[in-house]
C-alpha positions in Angstrom: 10.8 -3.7 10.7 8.0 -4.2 12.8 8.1 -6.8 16.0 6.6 -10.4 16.3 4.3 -9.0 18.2 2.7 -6.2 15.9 3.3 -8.8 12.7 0.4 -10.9 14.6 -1.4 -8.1 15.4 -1.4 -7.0 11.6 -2.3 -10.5 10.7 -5.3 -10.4 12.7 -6.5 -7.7 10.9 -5.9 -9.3 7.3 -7.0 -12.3 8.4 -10.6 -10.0 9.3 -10.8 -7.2 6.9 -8.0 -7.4 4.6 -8.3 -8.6 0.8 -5.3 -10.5 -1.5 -6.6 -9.8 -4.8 -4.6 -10.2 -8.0 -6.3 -8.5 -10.9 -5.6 -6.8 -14.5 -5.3 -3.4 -14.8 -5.8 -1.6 -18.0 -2.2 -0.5 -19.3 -2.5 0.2 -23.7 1.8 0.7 -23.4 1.8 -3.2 -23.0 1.2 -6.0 -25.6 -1.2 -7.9 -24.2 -3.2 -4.6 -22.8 -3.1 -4.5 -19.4 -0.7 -5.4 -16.4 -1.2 -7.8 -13.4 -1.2 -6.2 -10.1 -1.2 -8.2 -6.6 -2.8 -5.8 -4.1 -3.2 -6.2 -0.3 -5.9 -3.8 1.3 -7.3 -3.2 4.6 -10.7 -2.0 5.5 -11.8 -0.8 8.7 -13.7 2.0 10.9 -10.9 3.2 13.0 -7.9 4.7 12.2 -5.7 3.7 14.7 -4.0 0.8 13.3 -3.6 1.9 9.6 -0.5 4.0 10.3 1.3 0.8 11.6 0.6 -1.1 8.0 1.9 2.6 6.6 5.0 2.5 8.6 6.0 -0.8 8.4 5.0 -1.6 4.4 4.6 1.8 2.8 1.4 2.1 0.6 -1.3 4.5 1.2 -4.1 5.0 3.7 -7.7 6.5 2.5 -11.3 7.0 3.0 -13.5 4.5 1.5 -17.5 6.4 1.8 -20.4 3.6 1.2 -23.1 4.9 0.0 -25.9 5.2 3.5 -27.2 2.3 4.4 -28.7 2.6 7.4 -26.2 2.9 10.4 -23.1 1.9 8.4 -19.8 3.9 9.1 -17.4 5.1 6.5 -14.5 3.2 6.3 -10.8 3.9 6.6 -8.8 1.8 3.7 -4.8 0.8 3.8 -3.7 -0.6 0.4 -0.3 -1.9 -0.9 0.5 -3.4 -4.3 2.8 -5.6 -6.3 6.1 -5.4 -4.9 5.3 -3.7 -1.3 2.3 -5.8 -1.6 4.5 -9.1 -1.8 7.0 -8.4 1.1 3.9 -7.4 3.4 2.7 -10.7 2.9 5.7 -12.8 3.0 5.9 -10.9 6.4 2.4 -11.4 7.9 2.4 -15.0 6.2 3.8 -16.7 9.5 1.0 -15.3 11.5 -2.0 -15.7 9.1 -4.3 -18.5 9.8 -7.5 -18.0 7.7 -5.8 -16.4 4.8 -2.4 -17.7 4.5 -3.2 -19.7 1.3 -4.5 -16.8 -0.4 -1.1 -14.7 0.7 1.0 -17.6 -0.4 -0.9 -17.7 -4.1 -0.4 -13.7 -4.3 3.7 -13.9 -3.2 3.9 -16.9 -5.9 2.1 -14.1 -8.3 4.2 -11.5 -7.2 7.5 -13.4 -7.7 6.6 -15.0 -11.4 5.7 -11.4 -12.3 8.8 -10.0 -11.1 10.6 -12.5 -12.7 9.2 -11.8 -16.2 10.8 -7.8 -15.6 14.1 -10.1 -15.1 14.3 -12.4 -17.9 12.6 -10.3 -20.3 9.9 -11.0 -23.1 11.8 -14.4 -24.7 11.5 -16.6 -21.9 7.9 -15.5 -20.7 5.9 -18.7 -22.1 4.2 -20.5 -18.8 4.5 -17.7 -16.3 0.9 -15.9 -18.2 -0.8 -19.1 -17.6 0.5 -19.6 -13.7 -0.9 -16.3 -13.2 -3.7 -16.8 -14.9 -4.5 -20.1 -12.8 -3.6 -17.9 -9.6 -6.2 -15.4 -10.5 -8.7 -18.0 -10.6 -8.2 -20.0 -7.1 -7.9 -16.6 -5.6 -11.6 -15.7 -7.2 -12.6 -18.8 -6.0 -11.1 -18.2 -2.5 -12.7 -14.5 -2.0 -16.1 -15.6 -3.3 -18.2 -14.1 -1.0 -21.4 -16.6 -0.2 -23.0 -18.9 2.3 -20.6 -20.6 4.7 -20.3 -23.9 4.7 
């Protein structure tokens, strides 16, 4: 488990170039046609701290090429998902301040979605609309446009 210390450092980084996105995936094995994954990524030009994120949360680090524009660098990209994804976040959350709402929406997610793989199918009926809901304010959270 990482320190205080490197937790805040993390969060710095998330709170700069990460993303909390919760989004469908295509999946024809289930009855509705697609899953909900909760993803937490980092994006950035150096490689130095990626292999803590690695270390202490697992998931996978790889290069993200852009296309050339101009004197852009290739980027170096650390991304966890649903379950990994969740216990990052609940980790980092003490030290986020400009994205702890989106990380508390994504563990809420996470946790209704986990539940559902608990309970089974019978007792599903409000979590779809929850998540649903969720996926929205987090759209509405990472739209990207003018500041206000």
């Amino acid at each position: 488990m990482p320190t205080k210390t490197e937790l805040a450092y993390m969060a710095g980084f998330v709170d700069g170039d990460g993303s909390i996105t919760l989004h469908q995936n295509v999946n024809p094995k289930c009855r509705d046609g697609f899953t909900w994954v909760v993803s937490l990524r980092v994006q950035i030009t150096t490689k130095e701290p990626l292999p803590l994120f690695a270390s202490s949360f697992g998931g996978k680090i790889c290069p993200f090429y852009r296309k050339s524009r101009g004197r852009q660098k290739d980027l170096l990209c650390w991304v966890v998902v649903r379950k990994k994804a969740m216990r990052a976040l609940q980790a980092l959350l003490p030290y986020l301040r400009l994205k702890s709402d989106r990380a508390a929406l994504a563990i809420e997610a996470q946790m209704l979605l986990n539940t559902r793989r608990q309970i089974g199918k019978n007792i599903w009926s409000n979590v779809p609309l929850r998540v649903e809901e969720i996926h929205r304010q987090l759209k509405i959270l990472n739209h990207r446009g003018k500041s206000v």
